[in-house]
C-alpha positions as CSV (number, residue, x, y, z in Angstrom):
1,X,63.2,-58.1,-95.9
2,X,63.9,-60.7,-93.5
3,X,60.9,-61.9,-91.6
4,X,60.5,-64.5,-88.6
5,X,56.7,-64.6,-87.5
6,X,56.0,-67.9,-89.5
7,X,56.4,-71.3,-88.0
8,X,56.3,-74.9,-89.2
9,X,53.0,-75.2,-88.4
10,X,52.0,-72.0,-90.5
11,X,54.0,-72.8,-93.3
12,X,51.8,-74.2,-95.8
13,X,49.9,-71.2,-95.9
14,X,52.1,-68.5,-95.4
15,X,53.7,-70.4,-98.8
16,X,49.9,-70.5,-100.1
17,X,49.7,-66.6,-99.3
18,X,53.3,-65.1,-100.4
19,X,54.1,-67.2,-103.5
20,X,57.4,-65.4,-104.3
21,X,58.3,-65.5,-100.9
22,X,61.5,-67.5,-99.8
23,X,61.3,-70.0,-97.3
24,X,64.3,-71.6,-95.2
25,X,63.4,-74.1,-92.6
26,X,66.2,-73.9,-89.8
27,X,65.5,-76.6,-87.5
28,X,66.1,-79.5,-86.4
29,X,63.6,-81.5,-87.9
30,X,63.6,-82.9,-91.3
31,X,60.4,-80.8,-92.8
32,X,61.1,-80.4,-95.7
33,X,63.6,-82.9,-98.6
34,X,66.4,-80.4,-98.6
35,X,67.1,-80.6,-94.8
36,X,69.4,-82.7,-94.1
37,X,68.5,-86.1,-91.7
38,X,71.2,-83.8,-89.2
39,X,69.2,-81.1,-88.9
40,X,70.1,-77.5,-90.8
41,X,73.2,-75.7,-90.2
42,X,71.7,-73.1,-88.6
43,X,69.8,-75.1,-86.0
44,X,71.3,-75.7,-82.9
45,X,72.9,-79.4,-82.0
46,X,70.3,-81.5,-80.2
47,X,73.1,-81.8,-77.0
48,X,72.8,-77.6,-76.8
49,X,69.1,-77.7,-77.3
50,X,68.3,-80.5,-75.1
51,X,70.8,-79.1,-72.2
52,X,68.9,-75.7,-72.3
53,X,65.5,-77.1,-71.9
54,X,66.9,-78.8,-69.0
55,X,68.6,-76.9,-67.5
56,X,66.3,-73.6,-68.2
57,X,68.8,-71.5,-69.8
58,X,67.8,-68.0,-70.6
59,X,68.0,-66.4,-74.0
60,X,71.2,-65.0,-73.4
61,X,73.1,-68.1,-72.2
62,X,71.1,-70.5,-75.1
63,X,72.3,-67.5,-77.4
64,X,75.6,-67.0,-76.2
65,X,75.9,-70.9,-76.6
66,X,74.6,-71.2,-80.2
67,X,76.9,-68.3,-81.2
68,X,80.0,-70.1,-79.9
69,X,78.4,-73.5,-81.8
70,X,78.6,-72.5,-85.0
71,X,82.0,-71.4,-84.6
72,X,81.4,-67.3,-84.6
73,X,84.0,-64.7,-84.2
74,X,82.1,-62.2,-81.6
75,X,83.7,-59.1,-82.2
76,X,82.9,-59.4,-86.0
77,X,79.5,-59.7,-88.1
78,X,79.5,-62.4,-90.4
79,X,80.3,-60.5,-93.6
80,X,83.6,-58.8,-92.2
81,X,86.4,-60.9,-93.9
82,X,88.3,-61.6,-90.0
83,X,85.2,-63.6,-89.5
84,X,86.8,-67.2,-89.8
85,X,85.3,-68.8,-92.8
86,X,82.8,-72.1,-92.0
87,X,79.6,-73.7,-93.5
88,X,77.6,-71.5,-90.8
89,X,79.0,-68.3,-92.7
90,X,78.5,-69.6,-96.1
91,X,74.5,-69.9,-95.3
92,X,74.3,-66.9,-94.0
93,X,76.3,-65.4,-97.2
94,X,73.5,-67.3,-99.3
95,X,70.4,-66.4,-96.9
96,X,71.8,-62.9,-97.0
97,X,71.9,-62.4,-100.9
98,X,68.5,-63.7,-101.0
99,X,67.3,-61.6,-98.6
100,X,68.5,-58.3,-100.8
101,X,65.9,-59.4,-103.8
102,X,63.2,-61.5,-102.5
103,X,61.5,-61.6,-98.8
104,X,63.2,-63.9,-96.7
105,X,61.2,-66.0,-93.6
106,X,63.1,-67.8,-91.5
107,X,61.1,-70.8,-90.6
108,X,61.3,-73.1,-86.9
109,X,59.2,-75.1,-84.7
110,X,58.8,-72.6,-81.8
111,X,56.0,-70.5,-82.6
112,X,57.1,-67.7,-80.1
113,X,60.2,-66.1,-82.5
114,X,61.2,-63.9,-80.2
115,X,61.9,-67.8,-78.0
116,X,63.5,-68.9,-81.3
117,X,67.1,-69.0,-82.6
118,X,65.3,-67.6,-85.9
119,X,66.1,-64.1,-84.4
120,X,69.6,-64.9,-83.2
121,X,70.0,-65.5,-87.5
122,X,67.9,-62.7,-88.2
123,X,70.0,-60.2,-86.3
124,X,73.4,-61.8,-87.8
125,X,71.7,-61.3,-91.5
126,X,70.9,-57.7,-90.4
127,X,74.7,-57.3,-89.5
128,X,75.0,-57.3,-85.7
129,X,77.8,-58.9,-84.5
130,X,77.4,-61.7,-82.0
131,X,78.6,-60.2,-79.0
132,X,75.8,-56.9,-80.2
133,X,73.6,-59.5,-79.9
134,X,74.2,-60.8,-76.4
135,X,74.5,-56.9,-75.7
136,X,71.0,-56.2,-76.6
137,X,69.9,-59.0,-75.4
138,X,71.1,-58.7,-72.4
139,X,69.5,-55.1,-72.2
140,X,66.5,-55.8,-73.5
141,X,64.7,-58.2,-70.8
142,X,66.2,-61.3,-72.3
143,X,64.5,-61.1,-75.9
144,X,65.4,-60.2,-79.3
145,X,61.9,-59.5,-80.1
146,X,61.8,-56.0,-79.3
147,X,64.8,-54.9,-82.0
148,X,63.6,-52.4,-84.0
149,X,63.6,-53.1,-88.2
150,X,65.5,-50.4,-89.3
151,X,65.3,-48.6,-92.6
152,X,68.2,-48.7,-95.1
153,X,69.6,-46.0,-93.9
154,X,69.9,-47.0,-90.1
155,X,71.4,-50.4,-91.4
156,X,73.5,-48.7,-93.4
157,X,74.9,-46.6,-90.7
158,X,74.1,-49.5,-87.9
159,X,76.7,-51.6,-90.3
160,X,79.4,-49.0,-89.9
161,X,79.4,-49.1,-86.7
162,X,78.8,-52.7,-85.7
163,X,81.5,-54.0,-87.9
């Protein structure tokens, strides 16, 4: 299970609380030894973060911005093999595979997730495809909070058709 309602600031005791959890910081910041002094790969550069504050980007164009950062194929999901190959998609290989055994939280400074490029991630490691992403987000008020979890059949099926 992939989860995204901790934050930096809860980390300590979410880690206290779920011992056998899994926790991967994705931001900027160096939080924790194993982030590098750059930032994760899956944060977004300070120039795309920086020019969205200013400028007061929605969640779509911040989204649709990140997606094209990290170098993303958007008619594929990040396990379909056309997906061009990058250190983006081998962290979400990893993150996935740990995902399928342990739970999974996706950890950031913004304590709003559904604000947070934590769900952008979240949605990739469920299998949507970028450009399903800007689709429901577009369609959904300009938030991914709202997706639903689906079981393992719906992903199963939801897979199928996304990729």
């Amino acid at each position: 299970m992939i989860h995204t309602e901790c934050y930096v600031a809860k980390l300590e005791l979410f880690q206290k609380t779920l011992p056998t959890a899994y926790f991967e910081v994705i931001t900027r910041k160096q939080y924790v030894p194993e982030t590098p002094k750059q930032g994760h790969i899956l944060s977004p550069s300070w120039k795309l973060l920086m020019t969205a504050k200013r400028e007061k980007w929605s969640y779509e164009q911040y989204a649709i911005a990140l997606l094209h950062e990290w170098g993303l194929e958007f008619s594929y999901g990040f396990m379909d093999t056309r997906q061009p190959k990058n250190t983006v998609i081998d962290k979400l290989h990893e993150l996935y595979w740990i995902s399928q055994t342990q739970n999974l939280y996706l950890i950031c400074t913004e304590s709003a997730s559904y604000k947070c490029h934590r769900e952008i991630v979240k949605a990739l490691l469920l299998g949507w495809s970028p450009s399903r992403i800007i689709d429901y987000i577009h369609t959904h008020f300009d938030t991914l909070r709202a997706y639903p979890l689906p079981t393992e059949e719906g992903l199963l099926k939801a897979r199928s058709v996304i990729v």
